[in-house]
C-alpha positions in Angstrom: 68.6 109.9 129.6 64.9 111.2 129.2 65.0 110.4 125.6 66.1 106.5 126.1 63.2 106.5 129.1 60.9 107.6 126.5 62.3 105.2 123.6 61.6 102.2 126.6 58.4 103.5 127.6 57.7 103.3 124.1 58.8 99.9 123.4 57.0 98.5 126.1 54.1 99.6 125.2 54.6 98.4 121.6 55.1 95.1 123.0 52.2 94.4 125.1 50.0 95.7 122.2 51.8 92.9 119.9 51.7 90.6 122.2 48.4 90.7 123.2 47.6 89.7 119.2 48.3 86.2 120.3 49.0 83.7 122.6 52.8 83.5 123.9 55.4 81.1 126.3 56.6 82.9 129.6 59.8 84.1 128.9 62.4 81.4 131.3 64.1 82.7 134.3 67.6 82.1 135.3 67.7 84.6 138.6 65.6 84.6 141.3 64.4 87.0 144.0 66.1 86.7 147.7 63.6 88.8 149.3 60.1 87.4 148.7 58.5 83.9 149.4 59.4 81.2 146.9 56.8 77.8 147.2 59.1 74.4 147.6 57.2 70.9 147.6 59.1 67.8 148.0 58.8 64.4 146.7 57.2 63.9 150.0 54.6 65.7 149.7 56.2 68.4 152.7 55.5 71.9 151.8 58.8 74.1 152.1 57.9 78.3 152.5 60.5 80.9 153.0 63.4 82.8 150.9 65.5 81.5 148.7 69.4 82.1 150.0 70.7 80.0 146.8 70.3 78.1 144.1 73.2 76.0 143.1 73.0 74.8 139.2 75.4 72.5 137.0 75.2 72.5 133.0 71.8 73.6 133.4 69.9 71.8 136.3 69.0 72.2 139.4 71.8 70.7 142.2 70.9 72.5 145.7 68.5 74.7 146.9 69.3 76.8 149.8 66.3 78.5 151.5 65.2 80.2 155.4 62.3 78.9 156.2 59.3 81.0 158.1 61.3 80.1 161.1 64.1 81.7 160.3 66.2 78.3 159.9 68.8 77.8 157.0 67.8 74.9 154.9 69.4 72.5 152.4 67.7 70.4 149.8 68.9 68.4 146.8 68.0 69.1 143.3 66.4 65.4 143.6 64.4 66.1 146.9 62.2 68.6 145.0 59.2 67.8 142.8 58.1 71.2 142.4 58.7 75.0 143.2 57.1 78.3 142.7 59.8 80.6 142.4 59.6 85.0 142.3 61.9 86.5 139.8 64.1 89.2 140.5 65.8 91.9 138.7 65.6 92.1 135.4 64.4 88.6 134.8 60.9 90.3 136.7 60.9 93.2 134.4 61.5 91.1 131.4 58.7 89.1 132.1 56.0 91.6 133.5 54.2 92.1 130.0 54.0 88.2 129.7 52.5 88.2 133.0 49.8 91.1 132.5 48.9 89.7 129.0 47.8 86.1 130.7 46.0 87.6 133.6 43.5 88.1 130.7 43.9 85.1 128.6 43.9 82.2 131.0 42.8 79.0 129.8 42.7 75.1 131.1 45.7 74.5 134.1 46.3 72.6 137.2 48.4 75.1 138.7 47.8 77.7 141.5 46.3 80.5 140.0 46.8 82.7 142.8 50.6 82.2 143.0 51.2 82.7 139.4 49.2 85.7 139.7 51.6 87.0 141.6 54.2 87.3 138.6 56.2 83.7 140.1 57.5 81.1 137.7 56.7 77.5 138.3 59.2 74.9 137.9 58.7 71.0 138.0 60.6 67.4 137.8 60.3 65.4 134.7 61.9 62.5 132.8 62.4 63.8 129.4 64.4 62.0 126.4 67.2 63.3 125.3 68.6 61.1 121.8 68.6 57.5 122.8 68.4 57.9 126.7 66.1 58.9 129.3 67.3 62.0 131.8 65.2 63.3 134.9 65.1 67.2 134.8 63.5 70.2 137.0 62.4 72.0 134.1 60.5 75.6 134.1 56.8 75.3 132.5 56.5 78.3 130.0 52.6 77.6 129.3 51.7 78.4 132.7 48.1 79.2 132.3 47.1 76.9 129.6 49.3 73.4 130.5 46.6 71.0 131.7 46.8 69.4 128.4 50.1 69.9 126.9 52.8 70.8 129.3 55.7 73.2 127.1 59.3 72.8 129.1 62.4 75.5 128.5 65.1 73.7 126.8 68.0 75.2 128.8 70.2 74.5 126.1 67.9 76.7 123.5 69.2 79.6 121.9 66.9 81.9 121.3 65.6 83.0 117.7 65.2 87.0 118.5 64.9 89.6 121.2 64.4 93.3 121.7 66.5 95.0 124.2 67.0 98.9 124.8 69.6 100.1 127.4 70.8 96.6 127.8 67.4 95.4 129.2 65.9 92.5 127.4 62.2 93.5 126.9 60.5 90.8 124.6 62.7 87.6 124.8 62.5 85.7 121.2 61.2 81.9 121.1 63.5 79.6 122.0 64.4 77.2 119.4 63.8 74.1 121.1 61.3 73.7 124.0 60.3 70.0 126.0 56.8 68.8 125.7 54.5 66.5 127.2 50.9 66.0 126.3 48.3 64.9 129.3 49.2 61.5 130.4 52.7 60.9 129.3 55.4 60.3 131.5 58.4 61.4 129.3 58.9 64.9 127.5 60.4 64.7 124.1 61.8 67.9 122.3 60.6 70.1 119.4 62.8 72.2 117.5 62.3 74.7 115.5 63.9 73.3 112.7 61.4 70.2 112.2 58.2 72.0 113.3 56.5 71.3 110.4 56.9 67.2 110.7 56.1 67.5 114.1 53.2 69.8 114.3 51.1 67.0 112.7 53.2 64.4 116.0 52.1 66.8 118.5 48.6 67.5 117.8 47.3 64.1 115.9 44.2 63.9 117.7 42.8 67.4 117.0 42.4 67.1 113.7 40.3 70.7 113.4 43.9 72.2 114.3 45.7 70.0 111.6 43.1 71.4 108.8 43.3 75.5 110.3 46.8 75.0 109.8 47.7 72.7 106.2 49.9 75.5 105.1 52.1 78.1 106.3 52.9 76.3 109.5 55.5 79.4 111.0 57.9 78.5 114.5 56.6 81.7 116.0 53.1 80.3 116.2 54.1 77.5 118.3 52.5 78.9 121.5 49.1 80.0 119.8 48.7 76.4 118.8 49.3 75.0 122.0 46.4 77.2 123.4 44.2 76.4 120.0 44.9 73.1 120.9 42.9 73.2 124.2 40.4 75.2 123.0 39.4 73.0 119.3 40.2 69.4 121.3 40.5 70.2 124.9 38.7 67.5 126.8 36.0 68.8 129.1 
């Protein structure tokens, strides 16, 4: 038992070195916690605090929401009642995530979010149309650029497998990049996807009006990159 806490402590701190290289997606969240505050806001514009009970999902997306309010009353709200939620993970989604976390305290760069909340090691999840093939789908999606999403917005697929992780014990330390992930750039209204798989073709889509990115990166255009360029992107082209 000592010797596998020592191998983890080990890994861990492998992995925040590494990762603190270069820029890098929040891993995405599938369980959250029951006993702090999660952040609801509705398409209303109402502002729903308390705990979340449960979260009721099909193939993916977001059905029902079940939370007690600061006044102790049981609420239900639809999947399409929500435009937004701050949500706390729990378990081992939390410990997954915590280097991701630490690592962007420090490396913050242009967003619209609440700072303070996200400080906090919560997730932020938000409604968007997105196109999947030929048709046009409205999905509560989890942003995994946080910290840097004023200008491109970077969605988890939740149909991506993912290319690589590192696990000891059974705990997931360092999740791998997905192979897909939704984007939408500043004023756009739909998400499209980018897969791994035609990064190259779409690197030059994505990020056509920054040409000082295009020419750092003519060759040896790598999947694992993906997130550093999103940041880049802000900081070469960002608009002040």
């Amino acid at each position: 038992m000592k010797t596998t806490k020592i191998a983890l402590l080990s890994l861990i701190c492998f992995c925040v070195y590494n990762q603190g290289i270069a820029q890098h997606f929040v891993p995405p969240v599938s369980t959250y916690s029951h006993q702090k505050v999660s952040y609801l806001y509705l398409e209303d514009g109402t502002e729903v605090i308390g705990t979340i009970k449960d979260l009721d999902r099909k193939k993916g997306q977001l059905e029902e929401v079940k939370i007690l309010d600061q006044n102790d009353k049981k609420v239900n709200f639809e999947g399409d009642e929500i435009a937004y939620m701050y949500l706390p993970p729990s378990g081992l989604d939390k410990f997954a995530s915590a280097t991701d976390f630490m690592n962007d305290a420090t490396q913050w760069g242009k967003t619209d979010l609440d700072a303070d909340i996200l400080g906090k090691e919560y997730v932020y999840l938000e409604k968007s149309e997105v196109r999947v093939k030929k048709k046009t789908f409205t999905l509560m999606m989890q942003v995994v650029n946080p910290t840097f999403c004023e200008l491109i917005r970077v969605y988890h697929d939740p149909l991506a497998s993912e290319t690589m992780s590192v696990g000891v014990a059974g705990i997931t330390v360092v999740g791998g990049l997905d192979k897909s992930y939704y984007v939408k750039k500043a004023g756009d209204e739909v998400a499209f996807i980018v897969e791994k798989k035609s990064y190259d073709e779409q690197f030059k889509l994505i990020f056509s009006d920054c040409p000082e990115l295009i020419a750092k990166y003519k060759e040896g255009l790598r999947w694992a990159d993906f997130p550093t360029h999103v940041w880049e992107y802000a900081q070469l082209c960002g608009q002040e």
